[in-house]
ROLUM-910065 format. One record per residue (C-alpha): x, y, z; residue number from 1; residue in one letter. Coordinates in nm, 2 decimals. Example, Ala and Ser with C-alpha at 12.3 -4.5 7.8 and 13.67 -1.06 7.14 Angstrom:
px:1.23&py:-0.45&pz:0.78&num:1&residu:A
px:1.37&py:-0.11&pz:0.71&num:2&residu:S
//
This chain:
px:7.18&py:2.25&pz:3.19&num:1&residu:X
px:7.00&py:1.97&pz:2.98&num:2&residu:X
px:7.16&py:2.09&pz:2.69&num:3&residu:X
px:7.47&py:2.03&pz:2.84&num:4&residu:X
px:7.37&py:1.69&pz:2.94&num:5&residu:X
px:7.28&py:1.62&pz:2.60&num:6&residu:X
px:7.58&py:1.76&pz:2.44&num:7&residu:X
px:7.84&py:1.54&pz:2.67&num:8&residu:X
px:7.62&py:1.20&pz:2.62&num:9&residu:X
px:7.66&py:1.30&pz:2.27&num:10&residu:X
px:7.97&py:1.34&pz:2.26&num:11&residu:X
px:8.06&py:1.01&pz:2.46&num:12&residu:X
px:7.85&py:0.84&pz:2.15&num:13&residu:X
px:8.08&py:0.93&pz:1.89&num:14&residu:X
px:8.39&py:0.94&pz:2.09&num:15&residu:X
px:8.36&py:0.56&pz:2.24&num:16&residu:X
px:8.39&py:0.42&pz:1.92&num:17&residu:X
px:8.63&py:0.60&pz:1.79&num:18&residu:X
px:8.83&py:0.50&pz:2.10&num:19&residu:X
px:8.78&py:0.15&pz:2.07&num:20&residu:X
px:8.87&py:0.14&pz:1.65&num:21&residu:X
px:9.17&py:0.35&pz:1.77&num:22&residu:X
px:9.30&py:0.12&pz:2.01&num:23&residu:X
px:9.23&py:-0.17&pz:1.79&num:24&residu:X
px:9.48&py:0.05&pz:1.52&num:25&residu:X
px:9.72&py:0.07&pz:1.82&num:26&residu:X
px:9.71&py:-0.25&pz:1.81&num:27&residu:X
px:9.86&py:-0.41&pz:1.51&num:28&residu:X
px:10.05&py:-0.11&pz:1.45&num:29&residu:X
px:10.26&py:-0.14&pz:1.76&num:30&residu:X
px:10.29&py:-0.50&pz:1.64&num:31&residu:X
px:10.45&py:-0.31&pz:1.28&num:32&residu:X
px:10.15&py:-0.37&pz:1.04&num:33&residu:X
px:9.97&py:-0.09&pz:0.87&num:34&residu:X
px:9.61&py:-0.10&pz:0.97&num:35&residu:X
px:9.43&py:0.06&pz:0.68&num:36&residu:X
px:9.15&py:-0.17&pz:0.68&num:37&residu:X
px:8.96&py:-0.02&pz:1.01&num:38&residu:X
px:8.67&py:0.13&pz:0.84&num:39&residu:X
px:8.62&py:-0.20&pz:0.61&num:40&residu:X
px:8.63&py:-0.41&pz:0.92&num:41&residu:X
px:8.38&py:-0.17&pz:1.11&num:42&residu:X
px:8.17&py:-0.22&pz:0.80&num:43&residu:X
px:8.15&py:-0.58&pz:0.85&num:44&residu:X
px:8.15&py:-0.60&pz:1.21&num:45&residu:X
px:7.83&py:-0.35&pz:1.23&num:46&residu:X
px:7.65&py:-0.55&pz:0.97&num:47&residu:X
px:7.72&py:-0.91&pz:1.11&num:48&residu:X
px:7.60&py:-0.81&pz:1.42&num:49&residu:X
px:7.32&py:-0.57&pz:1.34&num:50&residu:X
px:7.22&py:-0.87&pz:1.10&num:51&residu:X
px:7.20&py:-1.10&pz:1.39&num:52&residu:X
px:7.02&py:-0.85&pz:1.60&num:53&residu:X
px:6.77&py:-0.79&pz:1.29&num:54&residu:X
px:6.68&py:-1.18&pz:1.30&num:55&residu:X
px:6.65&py:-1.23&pz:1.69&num:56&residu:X
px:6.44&py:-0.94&pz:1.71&num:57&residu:X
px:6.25&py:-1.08&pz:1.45&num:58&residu:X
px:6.21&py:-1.45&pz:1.56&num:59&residu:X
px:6.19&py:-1.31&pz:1.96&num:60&residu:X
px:6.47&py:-1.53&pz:2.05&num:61&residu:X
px:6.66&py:-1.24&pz:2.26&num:62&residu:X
px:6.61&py:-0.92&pz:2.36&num:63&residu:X
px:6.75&py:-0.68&pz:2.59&num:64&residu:X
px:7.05&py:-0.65&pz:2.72&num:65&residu:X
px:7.20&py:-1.00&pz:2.64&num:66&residu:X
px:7.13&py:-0.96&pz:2.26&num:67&residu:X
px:7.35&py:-0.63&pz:2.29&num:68&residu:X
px:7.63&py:-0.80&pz:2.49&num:69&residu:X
px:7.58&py:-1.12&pz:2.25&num:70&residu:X
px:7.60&py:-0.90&pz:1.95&num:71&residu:X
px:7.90&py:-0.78&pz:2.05&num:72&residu:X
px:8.08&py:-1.11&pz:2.04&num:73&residu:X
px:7.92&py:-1.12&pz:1.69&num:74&residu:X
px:8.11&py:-0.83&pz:1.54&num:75&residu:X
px:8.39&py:-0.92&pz:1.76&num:76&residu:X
px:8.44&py:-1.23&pz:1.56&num:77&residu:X
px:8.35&py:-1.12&pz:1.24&num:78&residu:X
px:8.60&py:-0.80&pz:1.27&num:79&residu:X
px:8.88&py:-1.03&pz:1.39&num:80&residu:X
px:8.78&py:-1.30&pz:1.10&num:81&residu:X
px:8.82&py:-1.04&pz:0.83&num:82&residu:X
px:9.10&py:-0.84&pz:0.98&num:83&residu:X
px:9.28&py:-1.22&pz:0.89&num:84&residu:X
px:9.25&py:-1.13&pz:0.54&num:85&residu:X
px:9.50&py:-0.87&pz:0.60&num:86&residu:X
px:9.74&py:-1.03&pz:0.78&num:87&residu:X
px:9.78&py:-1.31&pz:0.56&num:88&residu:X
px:9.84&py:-1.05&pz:0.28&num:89&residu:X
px:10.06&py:-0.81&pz:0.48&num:90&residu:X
px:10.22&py:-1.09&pz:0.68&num:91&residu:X
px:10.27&py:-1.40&pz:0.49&num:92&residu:X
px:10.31&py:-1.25&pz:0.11&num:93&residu:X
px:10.49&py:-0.91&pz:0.23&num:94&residu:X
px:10.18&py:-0.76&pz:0.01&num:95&residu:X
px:10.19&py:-0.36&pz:0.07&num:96&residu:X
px:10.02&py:-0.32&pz:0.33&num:97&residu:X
px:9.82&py:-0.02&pz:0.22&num:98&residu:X
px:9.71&py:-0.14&pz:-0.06&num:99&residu:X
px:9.61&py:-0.48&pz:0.14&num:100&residu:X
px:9.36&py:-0.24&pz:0.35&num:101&residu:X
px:9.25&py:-0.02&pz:0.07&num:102&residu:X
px:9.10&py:-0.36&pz:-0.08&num:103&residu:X
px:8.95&py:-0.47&pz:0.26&num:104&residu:X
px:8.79&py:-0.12&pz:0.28&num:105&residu:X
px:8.65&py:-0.14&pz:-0.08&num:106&residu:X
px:8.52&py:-0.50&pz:-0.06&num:107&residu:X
px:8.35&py:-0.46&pz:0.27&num:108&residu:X
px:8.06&py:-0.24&pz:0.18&num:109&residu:X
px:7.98&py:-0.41&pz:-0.15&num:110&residu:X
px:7.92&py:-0.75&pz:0.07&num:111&residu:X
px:7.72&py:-0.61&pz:0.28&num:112&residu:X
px:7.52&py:-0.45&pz:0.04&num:113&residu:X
px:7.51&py:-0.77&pz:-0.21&num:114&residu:X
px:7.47&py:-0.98&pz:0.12&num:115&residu:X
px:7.17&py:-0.81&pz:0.24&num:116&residu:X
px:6.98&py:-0.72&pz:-0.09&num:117&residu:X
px:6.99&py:-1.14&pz:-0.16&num:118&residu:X
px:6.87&py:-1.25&pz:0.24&num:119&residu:X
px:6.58&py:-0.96&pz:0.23&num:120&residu:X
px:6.57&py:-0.76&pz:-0.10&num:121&residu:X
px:6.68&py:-0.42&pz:0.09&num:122&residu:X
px:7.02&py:-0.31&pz:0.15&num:123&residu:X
px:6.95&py:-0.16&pz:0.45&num:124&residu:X
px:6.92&py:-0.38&pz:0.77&num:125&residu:X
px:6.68&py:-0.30&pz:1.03&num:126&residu:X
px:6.67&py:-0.26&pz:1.39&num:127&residu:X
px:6.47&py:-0.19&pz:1.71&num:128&residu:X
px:6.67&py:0.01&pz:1.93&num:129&residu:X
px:6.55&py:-0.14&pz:2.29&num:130&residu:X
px:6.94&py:-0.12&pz:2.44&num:131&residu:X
px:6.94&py:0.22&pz:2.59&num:132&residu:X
px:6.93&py:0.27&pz:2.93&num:133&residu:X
px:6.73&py:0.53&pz:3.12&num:134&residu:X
px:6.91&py:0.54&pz:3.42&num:135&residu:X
px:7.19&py:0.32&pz:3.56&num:136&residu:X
px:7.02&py:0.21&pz:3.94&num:137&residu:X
px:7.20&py:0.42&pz:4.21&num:138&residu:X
px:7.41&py:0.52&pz:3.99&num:139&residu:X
px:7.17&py:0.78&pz:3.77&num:140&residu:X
px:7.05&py:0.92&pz:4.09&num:141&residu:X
px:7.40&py:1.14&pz:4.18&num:142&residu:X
px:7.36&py:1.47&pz:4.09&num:143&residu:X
px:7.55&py:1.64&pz:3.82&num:144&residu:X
px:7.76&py:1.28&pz:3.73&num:145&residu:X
px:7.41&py:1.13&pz:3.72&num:146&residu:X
px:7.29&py:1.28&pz:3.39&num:147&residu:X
px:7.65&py:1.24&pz:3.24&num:148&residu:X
px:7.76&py:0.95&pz:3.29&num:149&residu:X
px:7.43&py:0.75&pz:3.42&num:150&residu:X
px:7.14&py:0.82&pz:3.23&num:151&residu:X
px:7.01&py:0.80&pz:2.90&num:152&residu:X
px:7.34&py:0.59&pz:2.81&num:153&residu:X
px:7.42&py:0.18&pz:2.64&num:154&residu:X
px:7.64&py:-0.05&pz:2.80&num:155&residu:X
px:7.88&py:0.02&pz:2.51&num:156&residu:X
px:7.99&py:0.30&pz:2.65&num:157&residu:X
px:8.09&py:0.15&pz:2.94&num:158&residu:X
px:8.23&py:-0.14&pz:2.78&num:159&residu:X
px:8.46&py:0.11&pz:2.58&num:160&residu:X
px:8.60&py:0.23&pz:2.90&num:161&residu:X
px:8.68&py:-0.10&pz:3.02&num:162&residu:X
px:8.86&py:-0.19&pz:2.66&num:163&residu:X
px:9.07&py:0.12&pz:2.78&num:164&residu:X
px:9.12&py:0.00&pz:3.09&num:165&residu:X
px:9.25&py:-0.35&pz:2.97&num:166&residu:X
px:9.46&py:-0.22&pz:2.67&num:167&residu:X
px:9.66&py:0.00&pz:2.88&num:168&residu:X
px:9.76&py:-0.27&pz:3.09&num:169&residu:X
px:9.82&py:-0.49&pz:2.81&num:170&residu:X
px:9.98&py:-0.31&pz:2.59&num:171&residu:X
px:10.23&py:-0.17&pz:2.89&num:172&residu:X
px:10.22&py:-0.40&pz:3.18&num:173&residu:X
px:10.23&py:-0.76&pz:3.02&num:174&residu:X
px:10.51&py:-0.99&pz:2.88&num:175&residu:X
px:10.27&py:-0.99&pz:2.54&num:176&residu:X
px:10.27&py:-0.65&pz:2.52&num:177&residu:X
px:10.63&py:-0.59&pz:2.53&num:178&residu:X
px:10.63&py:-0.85&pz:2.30&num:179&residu:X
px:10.42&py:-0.66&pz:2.07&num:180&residu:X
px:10.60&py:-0.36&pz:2.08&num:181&residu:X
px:10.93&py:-0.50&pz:2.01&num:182&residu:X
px:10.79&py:-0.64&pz:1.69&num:183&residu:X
px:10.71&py:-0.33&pz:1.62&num:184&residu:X
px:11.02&py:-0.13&pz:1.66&num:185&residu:X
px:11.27&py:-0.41&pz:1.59&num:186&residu:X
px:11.16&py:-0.72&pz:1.45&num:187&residu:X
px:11.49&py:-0.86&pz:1.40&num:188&residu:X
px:11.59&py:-0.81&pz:1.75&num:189&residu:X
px:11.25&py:-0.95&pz:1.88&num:190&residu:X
px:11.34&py:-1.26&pz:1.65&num:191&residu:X
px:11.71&py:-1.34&pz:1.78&num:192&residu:X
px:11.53&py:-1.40&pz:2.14&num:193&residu:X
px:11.30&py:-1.64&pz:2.02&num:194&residu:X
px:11.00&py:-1.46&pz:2.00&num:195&residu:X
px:10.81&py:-1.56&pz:1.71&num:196&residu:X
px:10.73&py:-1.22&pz:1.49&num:197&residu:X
px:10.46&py:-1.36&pz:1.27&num:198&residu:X
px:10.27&py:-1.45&pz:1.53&num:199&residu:X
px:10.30&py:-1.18&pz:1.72&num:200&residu:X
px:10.15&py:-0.97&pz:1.49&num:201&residu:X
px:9.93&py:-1.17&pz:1.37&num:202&residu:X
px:9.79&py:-1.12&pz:1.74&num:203&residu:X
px:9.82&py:-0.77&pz:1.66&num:204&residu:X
px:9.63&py:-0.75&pz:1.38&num:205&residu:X
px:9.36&py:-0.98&pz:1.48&num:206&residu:X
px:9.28&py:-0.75&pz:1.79&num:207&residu:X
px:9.25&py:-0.50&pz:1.58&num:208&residu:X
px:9.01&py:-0.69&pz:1.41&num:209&residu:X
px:8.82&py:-0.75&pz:1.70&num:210&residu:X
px:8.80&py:-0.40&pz:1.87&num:211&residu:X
px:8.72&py:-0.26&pz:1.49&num:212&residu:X
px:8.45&py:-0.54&pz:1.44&num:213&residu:X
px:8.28&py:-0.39&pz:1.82&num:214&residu:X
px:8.35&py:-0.01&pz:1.72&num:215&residu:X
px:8.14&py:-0.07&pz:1.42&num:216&residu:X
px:7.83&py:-0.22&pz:1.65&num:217&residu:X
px:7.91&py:0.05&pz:1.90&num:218&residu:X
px:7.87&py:0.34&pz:1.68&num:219&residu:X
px:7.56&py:0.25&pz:1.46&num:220&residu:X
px:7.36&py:0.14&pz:1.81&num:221&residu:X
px:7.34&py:0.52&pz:1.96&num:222&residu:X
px:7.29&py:0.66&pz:1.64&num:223&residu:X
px:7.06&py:0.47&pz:1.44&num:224&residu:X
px:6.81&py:0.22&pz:1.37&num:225&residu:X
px:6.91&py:0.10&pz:1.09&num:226&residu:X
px:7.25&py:-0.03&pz:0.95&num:227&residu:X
px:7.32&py:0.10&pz:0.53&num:228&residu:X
px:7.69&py:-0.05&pz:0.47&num:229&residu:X
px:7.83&py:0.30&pz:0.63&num:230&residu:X
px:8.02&py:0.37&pz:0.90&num:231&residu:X
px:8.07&py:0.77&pz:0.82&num:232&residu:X
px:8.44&py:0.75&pz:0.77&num:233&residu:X
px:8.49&py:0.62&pz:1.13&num:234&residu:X
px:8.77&py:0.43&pz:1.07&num:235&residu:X
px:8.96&py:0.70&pz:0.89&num:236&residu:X
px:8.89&py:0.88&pz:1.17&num:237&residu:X
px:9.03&py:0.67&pz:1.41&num:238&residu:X
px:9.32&py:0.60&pz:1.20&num:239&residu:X
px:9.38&py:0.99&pz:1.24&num:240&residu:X
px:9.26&py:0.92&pz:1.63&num:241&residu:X
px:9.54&py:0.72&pz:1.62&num:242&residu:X
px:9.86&py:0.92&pz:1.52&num:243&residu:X
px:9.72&py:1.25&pz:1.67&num:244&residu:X
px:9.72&py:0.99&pz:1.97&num:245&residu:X
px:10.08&py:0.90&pz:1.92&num:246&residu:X
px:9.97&py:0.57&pz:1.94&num:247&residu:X
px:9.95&py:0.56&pz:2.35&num:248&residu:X
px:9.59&py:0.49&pz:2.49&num:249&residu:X
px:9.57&py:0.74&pz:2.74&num:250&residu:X
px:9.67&py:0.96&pz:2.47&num:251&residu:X
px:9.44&py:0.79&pz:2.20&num:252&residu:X
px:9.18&py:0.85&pz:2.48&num:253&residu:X
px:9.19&py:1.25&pz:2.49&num:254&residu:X
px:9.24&py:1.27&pz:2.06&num:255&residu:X
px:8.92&py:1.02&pz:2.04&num:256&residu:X
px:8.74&py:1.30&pz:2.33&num:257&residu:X
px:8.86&py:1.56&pz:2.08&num:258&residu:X
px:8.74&py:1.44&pz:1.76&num:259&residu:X
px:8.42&py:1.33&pz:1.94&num:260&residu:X
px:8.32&py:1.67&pz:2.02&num:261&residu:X
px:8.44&py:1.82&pz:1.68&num:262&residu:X
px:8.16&py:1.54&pz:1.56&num:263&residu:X
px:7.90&py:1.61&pz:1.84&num:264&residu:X
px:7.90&py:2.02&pz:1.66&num:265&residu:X
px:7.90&py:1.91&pz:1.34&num:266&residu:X
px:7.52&py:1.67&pz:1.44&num:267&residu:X
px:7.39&py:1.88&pz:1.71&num:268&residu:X
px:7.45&py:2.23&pz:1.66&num:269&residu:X
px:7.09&py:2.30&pz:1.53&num:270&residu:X
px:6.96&py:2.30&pz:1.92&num:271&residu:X
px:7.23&py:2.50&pz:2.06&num:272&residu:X
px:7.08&py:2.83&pz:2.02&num:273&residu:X
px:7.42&py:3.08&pz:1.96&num:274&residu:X
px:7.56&py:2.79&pz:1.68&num:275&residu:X
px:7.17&py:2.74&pz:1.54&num:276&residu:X
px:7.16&py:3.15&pz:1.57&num:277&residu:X
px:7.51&py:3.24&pz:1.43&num:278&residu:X
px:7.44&py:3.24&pz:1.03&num:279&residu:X
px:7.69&py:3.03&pz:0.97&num:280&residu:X
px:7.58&py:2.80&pz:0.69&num:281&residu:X
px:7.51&py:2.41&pz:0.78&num:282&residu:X
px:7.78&py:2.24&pz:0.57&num:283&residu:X
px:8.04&py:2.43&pz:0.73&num:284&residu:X
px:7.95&py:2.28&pz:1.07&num:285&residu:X
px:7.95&py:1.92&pz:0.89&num:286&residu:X
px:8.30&py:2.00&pz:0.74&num:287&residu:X
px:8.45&py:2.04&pz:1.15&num:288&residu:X
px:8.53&py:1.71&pz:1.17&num:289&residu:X
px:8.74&py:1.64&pz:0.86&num:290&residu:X
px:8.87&py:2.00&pz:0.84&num:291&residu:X
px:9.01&py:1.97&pz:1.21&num:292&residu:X
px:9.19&py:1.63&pz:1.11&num:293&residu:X
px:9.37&py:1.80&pz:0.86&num:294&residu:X
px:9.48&py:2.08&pz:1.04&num:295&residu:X
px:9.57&py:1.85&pz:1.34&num:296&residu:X
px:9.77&py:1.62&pz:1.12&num:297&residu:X
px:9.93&py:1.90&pz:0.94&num:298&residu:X
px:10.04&py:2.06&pz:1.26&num:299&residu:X
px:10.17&py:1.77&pz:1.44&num:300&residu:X
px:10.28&py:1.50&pz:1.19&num:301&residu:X
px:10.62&py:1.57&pz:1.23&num:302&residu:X
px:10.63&py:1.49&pz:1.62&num:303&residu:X
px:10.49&py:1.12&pz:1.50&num:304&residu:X
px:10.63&py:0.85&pz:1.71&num:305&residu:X
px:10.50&py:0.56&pz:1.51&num:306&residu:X
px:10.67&py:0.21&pz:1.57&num:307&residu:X
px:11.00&py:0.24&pz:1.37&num:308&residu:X
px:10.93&py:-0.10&pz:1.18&num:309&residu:X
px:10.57&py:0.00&pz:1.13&num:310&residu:X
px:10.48&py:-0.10&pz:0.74&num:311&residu:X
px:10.76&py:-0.29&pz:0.64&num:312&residu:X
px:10.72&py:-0.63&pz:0.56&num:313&residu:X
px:10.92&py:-0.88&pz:0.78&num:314&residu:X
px:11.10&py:-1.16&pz:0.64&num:315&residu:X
px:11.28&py:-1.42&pz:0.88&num:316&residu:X
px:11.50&py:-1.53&pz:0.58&num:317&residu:X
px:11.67&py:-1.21&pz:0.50&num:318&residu:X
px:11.76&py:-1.13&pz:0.86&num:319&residu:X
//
């Protein structure tokens, strides 16, 4: 039964952040601009903040919890900050916008690596993992959803549920939201009423700067203790998260579960004794991840609902 434990706390590791990235896609995509960037602005989201958490640690000036929640707002700013680099190219010069987020994605890594060889002559940033939490009180003490849910956990995870929580409502149950989605689908229309499309999504795409910047944080905490200008592909995962998702968060919510455990198999199958035991050779179980994206795309592409206006430049003047 620990193993099972250990597998579904695994699991809600890897899948939180790819919620999070994925609703962050969701995000400026329902707004109508192309997101590509996600895995760039994880890249400098996780190192801003793991960077800031490398230097408290080191001074003593925080610890604990509040340097986790504080860090947070760190690669929440730094996400949104860069995602701006996109918008401004996608938005206000009509650049493509994949090629926009390709660029973000390329530059990202490279400054984190030049910006942390010249602060401490190592690219890779350091970090004492002193967030996890043994057992939630109360909480960790109910049997079965104890273990789960309440032990050996981080506040991340929770705080991805509650990003859930919130986007839903936004995204469906606000006069932003609707706002959003109408940029998304018909600009034009959405601009005879007087709503203002460029700002709309540059809302958009500066929440999705935001959420990327914290799933960047989220997933190297669990997983590591140490931060190397790599996210793993996360944000092309989400960015599949996202479609397979059909860009709806309760939706998003059960593809970013799905992928999570294709990930969790791929990393932990060495103590599960039938998938340690089976002969199958190790880079197979590494290849699950990717493999099932493919086949999941593949299979369901052509259901996508994706905003009808998603990609395409918007210009007021030509209307």
């Amino acid at each position: 039964m620990s193993i099972v434990f250990f597998l579904f706390q695994q699991t809600m590791f890897f899948s939180i952040p790819l919620l999070i990235v994925a609703l962050g896609g969701m995000f400026s995509e329902r707004a109508g601009v192309v997101n590509i960037a996600l895995e760039g602005i994880m890249v400098i989201g996780a190192f801003s903040s793991i960077f800031f958490i490398n230097i408290m640690q080191k001074t003593g000036a925080m610890s604990g919890q509040p340097l986790l929640l504080t860090a947070i707002l760190v690669a929440a700013l730094a996400g949104g900050l860069y995602s701006l680099l996109h918008a401004y190219a996608a938005i206000n010069m009509s650049a493509n916008q994949v090629i926009s987020g390709t660029a973000l994605n390329m530059f990202a890594p490279a400054f984190a690596i030049y910006t942390a060889r010249m602060i401490q002559g190592l690219q890779q940033v350091q970090f004492t993992n002193q967030f996890r939490i043994s057992s939630v009180p109360v909480l960790g003490s109910i049997p079965v959803l104890g273990p789960m849910f309440f032990q050996n956990t981080y506040i991340t995870t929770y705080i991805g549920i509650l990003i859930l929580v919130v986007s839903t409502f936004v995204i469906n149950k606000t006069r932003f939201g609707l706002r959003l989605r109408a940029c998304g689908e018909h600009p034009g229309a959405a601009d005879s009423v007087g709503i203002n499309v460029y700002r709309i999504r540059y809302a958009g795409v500066f929440i999705s700067g935001i959420l990327g910047g914290i799933g960047g944080l989220v997933f190297v905490i669990p997983t590591s203790i140490n931060f190397n200008a790599d996210v793993a592909g996360y944000g092309f995962l989400a960015l599949a998260v996202l479609i397979f998702g059909q860009w709806r968060p309760m939706k998003i919510l059960v593809a970013a579960f799905f992928f999570g455990t294709a990930k969790t198999i791929a990393s932990t199958y060495a103590i599960v004794p039938f998938l340690a035991n089976s002969g199958v050779p190790d880079n197979i179980y590494k290849m699950i991840p990717y493999v099932a994206t493919l086949i999941l795309l593949a299979f369901t592409s052509d259901k996508s609902a994706a905003p009808k206006a998603s990609g395409e430049p918007y210009d007021k003047g030509a209307r």
